[in-house]
C-alpha positions as CSV (number, residue, x, y, z in Angstrom):
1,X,0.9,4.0,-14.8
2,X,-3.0,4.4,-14.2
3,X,-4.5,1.4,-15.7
4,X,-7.5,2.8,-15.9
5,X,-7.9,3.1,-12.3
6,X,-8.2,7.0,-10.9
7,X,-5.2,8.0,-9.3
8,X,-1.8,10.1,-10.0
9,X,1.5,9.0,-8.6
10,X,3.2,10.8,-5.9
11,X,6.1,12.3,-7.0
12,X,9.5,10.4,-6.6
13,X,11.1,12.8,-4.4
14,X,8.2,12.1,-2.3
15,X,8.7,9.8,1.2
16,X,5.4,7.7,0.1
17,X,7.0,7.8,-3.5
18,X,4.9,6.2,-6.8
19,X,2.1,5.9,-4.1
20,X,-1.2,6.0,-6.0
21,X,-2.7,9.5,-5.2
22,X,-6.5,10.8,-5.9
23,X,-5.8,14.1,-7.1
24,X,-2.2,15.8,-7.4
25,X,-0.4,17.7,-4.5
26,X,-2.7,16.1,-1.8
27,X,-1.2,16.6,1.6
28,X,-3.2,13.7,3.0
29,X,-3.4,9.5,2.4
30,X,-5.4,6.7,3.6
31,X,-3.7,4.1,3.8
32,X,-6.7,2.1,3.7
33,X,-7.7,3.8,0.2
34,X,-4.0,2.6,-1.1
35,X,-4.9,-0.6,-0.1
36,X,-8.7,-0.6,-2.0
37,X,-7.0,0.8,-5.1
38,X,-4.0,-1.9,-4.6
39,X,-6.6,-4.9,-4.5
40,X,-8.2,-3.0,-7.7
41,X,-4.9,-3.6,-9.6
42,X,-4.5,-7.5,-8.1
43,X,-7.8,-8.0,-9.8
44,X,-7.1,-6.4,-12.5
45,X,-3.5,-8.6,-12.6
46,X,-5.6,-11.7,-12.7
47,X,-8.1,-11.2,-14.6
48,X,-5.9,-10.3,-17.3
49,X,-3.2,-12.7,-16.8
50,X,-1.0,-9.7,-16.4
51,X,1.7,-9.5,-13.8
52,X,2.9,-6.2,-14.7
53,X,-0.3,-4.6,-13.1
54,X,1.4,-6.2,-9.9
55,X,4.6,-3.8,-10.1
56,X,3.1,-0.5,-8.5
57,X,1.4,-2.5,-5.6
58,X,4.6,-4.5,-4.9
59,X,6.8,-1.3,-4.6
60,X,3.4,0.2,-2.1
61,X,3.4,-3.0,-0.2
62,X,7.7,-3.0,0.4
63,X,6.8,1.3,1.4
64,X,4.5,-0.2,3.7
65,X,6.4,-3.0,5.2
66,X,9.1,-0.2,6.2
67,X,6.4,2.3,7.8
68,X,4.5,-0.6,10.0
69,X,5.2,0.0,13.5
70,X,6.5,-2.1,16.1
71,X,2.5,-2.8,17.2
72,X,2.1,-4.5,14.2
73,X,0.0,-1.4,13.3
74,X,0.3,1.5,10.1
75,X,-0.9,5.1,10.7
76,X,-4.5,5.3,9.2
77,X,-3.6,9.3,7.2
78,X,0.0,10.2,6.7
79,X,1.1,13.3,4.2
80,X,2.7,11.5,1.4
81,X,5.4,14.2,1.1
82,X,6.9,14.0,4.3
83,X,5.8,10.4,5.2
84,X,4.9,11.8,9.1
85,X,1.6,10.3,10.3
86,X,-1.8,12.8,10.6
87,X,-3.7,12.0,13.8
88,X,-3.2,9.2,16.1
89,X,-6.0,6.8,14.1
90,X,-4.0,3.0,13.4
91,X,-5.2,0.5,10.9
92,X,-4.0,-2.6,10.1
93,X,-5.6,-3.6,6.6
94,X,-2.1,-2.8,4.7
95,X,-1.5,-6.7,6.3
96,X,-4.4,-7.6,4.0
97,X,-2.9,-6.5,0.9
98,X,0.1,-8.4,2.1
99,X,-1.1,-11.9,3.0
100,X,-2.8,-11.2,-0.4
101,X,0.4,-10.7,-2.5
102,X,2.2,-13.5,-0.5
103,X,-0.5,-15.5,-1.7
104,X,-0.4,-15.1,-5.0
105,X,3.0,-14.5,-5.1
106,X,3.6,-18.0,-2.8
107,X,6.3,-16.0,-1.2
108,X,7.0,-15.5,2.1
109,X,8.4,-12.1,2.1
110,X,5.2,-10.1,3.5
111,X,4.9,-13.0,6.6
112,X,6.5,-11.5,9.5
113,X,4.4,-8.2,9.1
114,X,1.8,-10.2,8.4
115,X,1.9,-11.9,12.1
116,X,3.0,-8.9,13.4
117,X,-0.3,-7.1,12.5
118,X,-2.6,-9.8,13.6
119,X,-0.8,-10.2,17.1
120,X,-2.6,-7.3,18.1
């Protein structure tokens, strides 16, 4: 499911699974770029009065959740086939997507990793 935004879905036998994906077959993701095109579809969501635009990023944001490490920190690249990180490079903006959604959402399923990403 596109919605109009440019990407293809990783395939579901995939360890980053449904993951939004610039071209097919690509052996590398930015987590950061998940998160730009995430925020895309939460904008999209509200402007349209339309949660369903909000199922993709909530199944990206519950991948993400798993994969944070214990220093509160996600690997920046990581092949979405195999799920192992590329390089050594850490970001942290996958916490902004989910103080976002726990936001609109008013949930407080995303808080812990939330907290645990701005410890650093």
């Amino acid at each position: 499911m596109q919605h109009d935004i440019e990407f293809v879905e990783a395939p579901t036998d995939w360890a980053y699974h449904l993951f939004p994906l610039p071209s097919e077959n690509v052996e590398e993701l930015a987590l950061d770029w998940v998160v730009a095109i995430a925020e895309k579809l939460i904008k999209r969501a509200q402007y349209h009065s339309d949660e369903a635009y909000l199922g993709p990023v909530l199944h990206w944001a519950h991948l993400l959740k798993i994969a944070q490490s214990s220093d509160g920190s996600w690997p920046a690249h990581v092949n979405p086939r195999t799920g192992i990180p590329i390089g050594t490079t850490r970001t942290h903006t996958p916490s902004r997507l989910m103080a976002k959604l726990g936001e609109i959402l008013d949930s407080s399923e995303f808080e812990d990793a939330v907290a645990l990403a701005h410890q650093q």
